[in-house]
C-alpha positions in Angstrom: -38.3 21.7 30.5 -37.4 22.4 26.8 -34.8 24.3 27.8 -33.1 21.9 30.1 -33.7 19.4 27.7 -31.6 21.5 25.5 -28.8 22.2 27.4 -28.7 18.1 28.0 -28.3 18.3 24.2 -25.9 20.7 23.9 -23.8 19.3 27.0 -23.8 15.7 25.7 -22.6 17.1 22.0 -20.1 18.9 23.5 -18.3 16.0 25.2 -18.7 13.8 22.4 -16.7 16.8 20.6 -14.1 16.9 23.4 -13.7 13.2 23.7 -13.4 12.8 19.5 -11.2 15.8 19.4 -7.3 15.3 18.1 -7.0 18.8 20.2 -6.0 17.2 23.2 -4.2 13.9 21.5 -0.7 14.1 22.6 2.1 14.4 19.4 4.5 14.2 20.8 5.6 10.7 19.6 4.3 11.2 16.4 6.1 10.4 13.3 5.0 10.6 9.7 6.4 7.4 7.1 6.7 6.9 3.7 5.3 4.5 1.7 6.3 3.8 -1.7 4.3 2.0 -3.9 6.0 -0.3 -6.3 9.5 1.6 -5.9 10.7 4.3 -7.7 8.5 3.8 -11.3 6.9 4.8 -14.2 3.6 6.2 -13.4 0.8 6.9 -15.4 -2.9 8.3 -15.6 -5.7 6.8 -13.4 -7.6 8.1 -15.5 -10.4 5.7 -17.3 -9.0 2.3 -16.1 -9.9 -0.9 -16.5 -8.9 -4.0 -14.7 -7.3 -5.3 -18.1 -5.7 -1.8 -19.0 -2.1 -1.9 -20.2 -0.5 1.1 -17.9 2.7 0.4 -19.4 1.1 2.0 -22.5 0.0 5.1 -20.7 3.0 6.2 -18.9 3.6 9.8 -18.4 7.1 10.9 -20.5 10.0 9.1 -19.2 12.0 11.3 -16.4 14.0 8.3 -15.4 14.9 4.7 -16.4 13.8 3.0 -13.1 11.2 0.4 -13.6 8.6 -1.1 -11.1 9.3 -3.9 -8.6 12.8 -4.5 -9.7 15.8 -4.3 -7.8 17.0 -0.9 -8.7 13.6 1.0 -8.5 13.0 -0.5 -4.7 16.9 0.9 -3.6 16.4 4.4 -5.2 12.6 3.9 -3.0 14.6 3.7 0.1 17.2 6.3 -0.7 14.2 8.6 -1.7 13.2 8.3 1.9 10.6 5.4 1.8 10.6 3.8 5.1 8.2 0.6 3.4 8.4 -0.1 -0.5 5.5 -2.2 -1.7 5.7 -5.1 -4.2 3.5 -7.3 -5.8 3.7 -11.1 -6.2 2.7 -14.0 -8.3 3.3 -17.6 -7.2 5.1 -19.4 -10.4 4.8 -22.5 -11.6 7.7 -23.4 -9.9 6.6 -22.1 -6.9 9.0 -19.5 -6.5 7.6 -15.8 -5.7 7.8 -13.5 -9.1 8.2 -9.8 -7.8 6.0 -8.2 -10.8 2.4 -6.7 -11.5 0.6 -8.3 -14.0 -1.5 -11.0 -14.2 0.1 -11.6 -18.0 3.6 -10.7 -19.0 2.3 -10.0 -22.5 1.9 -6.3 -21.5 5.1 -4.6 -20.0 7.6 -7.3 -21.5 8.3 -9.1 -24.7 6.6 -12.5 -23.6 3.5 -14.1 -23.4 1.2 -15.9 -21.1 -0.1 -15.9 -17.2 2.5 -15.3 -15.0 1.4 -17.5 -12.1 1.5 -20.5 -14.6 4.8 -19.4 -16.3 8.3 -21.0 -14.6 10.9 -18.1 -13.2 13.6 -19.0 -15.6 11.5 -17.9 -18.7 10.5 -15.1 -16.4 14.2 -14.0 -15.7 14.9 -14.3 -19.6 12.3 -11.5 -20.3 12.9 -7.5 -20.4 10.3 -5.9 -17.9 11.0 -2.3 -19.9 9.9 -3.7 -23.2 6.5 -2.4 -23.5 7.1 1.0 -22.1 5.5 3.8 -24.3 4.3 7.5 -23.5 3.3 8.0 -27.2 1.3 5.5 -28.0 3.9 3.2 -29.8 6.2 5.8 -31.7 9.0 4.8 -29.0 9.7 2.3 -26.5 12.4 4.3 -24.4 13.1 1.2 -21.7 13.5 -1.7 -24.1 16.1 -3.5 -23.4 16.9 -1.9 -20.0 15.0 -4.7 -18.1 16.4 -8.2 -19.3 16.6 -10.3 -16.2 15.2 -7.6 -13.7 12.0 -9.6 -12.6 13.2 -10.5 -9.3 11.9 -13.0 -6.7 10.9 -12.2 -3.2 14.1 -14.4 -2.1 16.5 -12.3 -3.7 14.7 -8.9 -2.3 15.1 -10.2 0.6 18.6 -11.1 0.4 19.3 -8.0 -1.5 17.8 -5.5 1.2 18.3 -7.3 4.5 17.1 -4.0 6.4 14.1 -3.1 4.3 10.9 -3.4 4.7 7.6 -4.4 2.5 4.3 -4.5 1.9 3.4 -7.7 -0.1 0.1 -7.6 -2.7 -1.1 -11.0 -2.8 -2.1 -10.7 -6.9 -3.9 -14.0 -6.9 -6.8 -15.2 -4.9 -4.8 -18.6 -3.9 -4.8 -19.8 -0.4 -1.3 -21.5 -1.8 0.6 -17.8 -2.0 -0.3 -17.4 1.7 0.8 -20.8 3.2 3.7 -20.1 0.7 4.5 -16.9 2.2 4.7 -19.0 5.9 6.6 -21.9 4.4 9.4 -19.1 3.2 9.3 -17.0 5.9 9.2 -19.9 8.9 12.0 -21.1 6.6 13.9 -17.3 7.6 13.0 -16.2 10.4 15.7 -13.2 10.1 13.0 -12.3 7.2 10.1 -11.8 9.4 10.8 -8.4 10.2 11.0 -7.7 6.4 7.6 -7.7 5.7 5.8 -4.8 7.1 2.6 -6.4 5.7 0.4 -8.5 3.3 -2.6 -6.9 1.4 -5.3 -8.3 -1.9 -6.6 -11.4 -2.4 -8.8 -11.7 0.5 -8.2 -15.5 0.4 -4.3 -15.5 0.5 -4.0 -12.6 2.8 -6.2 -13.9 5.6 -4.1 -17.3 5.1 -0.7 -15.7 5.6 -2.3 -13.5 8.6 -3.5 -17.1 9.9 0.3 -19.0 9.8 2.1 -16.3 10.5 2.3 -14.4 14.1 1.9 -11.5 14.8 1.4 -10.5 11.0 -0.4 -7.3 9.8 -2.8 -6.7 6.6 -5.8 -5.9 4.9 -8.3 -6.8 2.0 -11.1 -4.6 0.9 -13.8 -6.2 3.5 -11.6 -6.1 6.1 -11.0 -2.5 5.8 -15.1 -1.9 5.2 -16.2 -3.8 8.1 -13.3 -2.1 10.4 -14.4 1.5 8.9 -17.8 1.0 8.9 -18.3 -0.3 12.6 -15.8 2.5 13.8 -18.1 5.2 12.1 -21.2 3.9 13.8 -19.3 3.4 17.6 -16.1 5.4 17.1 -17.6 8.4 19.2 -17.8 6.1 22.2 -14.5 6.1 22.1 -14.8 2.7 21.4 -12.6 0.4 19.0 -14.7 -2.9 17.1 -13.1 -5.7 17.0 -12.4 -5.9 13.4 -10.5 -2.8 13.6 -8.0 -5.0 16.0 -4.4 -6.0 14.8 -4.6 -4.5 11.1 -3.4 -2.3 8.7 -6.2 0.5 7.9 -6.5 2.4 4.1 -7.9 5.9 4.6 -8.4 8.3 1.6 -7.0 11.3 2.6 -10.0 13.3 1.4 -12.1 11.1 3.2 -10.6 11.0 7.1 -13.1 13.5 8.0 -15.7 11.2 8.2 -13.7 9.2 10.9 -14.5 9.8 14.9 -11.0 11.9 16.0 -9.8 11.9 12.9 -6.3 12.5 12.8 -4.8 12.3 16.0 -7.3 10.4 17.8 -8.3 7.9 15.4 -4.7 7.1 15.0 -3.8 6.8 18.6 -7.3 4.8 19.1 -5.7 2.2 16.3 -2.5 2.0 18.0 -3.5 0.8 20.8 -5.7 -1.7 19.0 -2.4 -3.0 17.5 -3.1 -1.6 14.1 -1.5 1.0 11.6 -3.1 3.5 9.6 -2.0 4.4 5.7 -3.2 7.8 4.1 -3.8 7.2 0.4 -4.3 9.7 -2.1 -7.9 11.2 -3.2 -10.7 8.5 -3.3 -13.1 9.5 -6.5 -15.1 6.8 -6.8 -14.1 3.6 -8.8 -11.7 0.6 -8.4 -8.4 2.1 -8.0 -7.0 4.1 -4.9 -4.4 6.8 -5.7 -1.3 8.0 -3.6 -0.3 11.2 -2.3 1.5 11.9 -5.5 1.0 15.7 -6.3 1.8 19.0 -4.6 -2.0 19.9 -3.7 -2.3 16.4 -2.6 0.1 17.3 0.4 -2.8 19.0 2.2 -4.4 15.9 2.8 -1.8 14.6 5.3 -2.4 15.9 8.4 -0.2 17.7 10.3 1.9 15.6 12.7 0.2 12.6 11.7 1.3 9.2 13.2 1.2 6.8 10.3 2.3 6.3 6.8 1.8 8.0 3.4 1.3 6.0 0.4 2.8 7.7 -2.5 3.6 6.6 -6.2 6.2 9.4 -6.4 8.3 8.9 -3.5 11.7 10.6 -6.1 9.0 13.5 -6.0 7.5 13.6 -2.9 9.6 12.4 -0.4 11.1 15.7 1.0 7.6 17.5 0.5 5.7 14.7 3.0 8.8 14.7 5.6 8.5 18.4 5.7 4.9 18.9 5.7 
C-alpha cells in the first residue's frame, strides 16, 4: 500500500512538472523587447537610497550629455533599440503634463518648489542639467545643456508619433488619471502611444478605468497577481487579478513562478497581460534594470516579453543578442 501510495506521489509530481514545464512551450513566436527607462540618462548608484535622495548628485562620471525624460535622451532610447521608453509625469498647475522626475525641481535644476504646483512656463525656463555632479560638487558638467528641455507629454507625443511609452503616474491624484483620458480621448491617434500606465495606485487604476483596453500596474496589483499565481499557478490556472495587466518580475526572482519562463509567459498572454523582467530584486524600495553584463543571464533565453533596462546605449545589442 505504501508503495502505491508512492508511486501516486511521484506520478502526480511528475505531471505537475510536465504541465509547469517551459520544455514543451512553443518559441516559436517569441520575441524579446526593450524597455528603456527614462531614455538614454545619467545613471547612478542604487546603492543606500532614500525616497528624498538627490540622484542627480550621485551620478556615475559623465559618458554622454543626454539627460532623462527630455526629448533628445527618449530619440537616442529608440535609436539604441528601445521598443518602449518610459517617462515620468507631474500634473502642473496649469494642468499640462510636465515630462520630469522629481517631486521638487530644487534637485536636478536651478529652481525651486513642487513641481505639480509649479506652472509649465517657469518649468520650461529652467535647465534640467543644472544639478548634475559625479564629484560631489567640484563640477557640474551638464549645466546649462538643459534650458527649456522639460518637455510635456503633448509635445512627446507630437514629437515621436510612432513611439511608444510607459507613463509613471508620480502623484497619487485621481486628477492625473482622468487627465490622462481627457488628453488621450482628445487624440485618439495617441492611444497607441502609450504602451502603459504604472505608480500611484490611485491615478493608475483611474486611467485603467476611462480608458479601454488600457494596460498597467501598481505595487498591489502586481502582489495580489504574483501571489495568487504562486499558490494556483501549477493548476495551470490564471487568477483573475493576473487578467489584462502589465506584470514586474525580478529577474532573479522568476524561479519562484509556476512555468517560469516560457509557460508563465504564454499563460499571461492569453490572460491579456505582458510580462517585464527587471533587474536583481535585493530587498528595499527600489527595482533595478537589467543594466550590467552579468545581469544578462537573468533574461531567459527566448523570452517573450520585455526587458527593463537603465542602460539601453549599453545594453541594447547585448539583450537583442542574448
Amino acid at each position: 500500500m505504501r508503495k502505491k501510495i508512492l508511486i501516486g506521489f511521484l506520478l502526480f509530481f511528475a505531471l505537475v512538472w510536465v504541465w509547469n514545464s517551459s520544455l514543451f512551450a512553443s518559441t516559436e513566436n517569441n520575441q524579446t523587447r526593450l524597455l528603456a527607462h527614462r531614455g538614454v540618462h545619467q545613471t547612478f548608484s542604487q546603492e543606500n537610497l532614500e525616497n528624498d535622495t538627490c540622484t542627480a548628485e550621485h551620478i556615475y562620471p559623465v559618458t554622454h550629455g543626454f539627460i532623462e525624460n527630455t526629448i533628445p535622451s527618449m530619440r537616442a532610447a529608440f535609436a539604441a533599440g528601445a521598443d518602449v521608453v518610459e517617462l515620468d509625469v507631474h500634473l502642473t498647475a496649469d494642468k499640462q503634463f510636465a515630462v520630469y522626475h522629481d517631486w521638487r525641481v530644487d534637485c536636478r535644476t536651478n529652481g525651486t518648489g513642487v513641481t505639480e504646483e509649479l506652472d509649465m512656463a517657469y518649468l520650461k525656463s529652467l535647465d534640467v542639467g543644472y544639478g548634475y555632479t559625479a564629484d560631489q560638487g567640484e563640477t557640474y558638467p551638464l549645466r546649462r545643456t538643459g534650458i527649456g528641455l522639460m518637455p510635456t507629454l503633448r509635445e512627446v507625443f507630437e514629437t515621436f508619433p510612432e513611439g511608444r511609452f510607459l507613463i509613471n503616474f508620480k502623484s497619487g491624484r485621481a486628477e492625473e488619471g482622468e487627465a490622462l483620458a481627457v488628453l488621450l480621448n482628445a487624440n485618439p491617434e495617441w492611444r497607441d502611444l502609450v504602451f502603459g500606465v504604472y505608480g500611484g495606485e490611485v491615478p493608475t487604476r483611474r486611467a485603467l478605468e476611462l480608458v479601454g483596453d488600457l494596460k498597467g500596474y501598481d505595487q498591489n496589483s502586481v502582489f495580489s497577481c504574483l501571489g495568487q499565481y504562486m499558490g494556483m499557478g501549477w493548476t495551470g490556472m490564471v487568477p483573475g487579478a493576473c487578467e489584462n495587466q502589465l506584470l514586474v518580475v525580478p529577474g532573479n526572482l522568476g524561479w519562484a513562478l509556476w512555468g517560469w519562463p516560457n509557460r508563465f509567459t504564454q499563460r499571461m498572454a492569453e490572460a491579456g497581460s505582458m510580462v517585464i523582467v527587471l533587474g536583481p530584486y535585493s530587498g528595499g524600495g527600489f527595482s533595478s534594470g537589467i543594466d550590467r553584463e552579468e545581469h544578462v543571464a537573468l533574461v531567459p533565453e527566448n523570452f517573450d516579453g520585455y526587458v527593463w533596462t537603465s542602460r539601453i546605449e549599453v545594453m541594447g545589442k547585448s539583450l537583442v543578442q542574448q
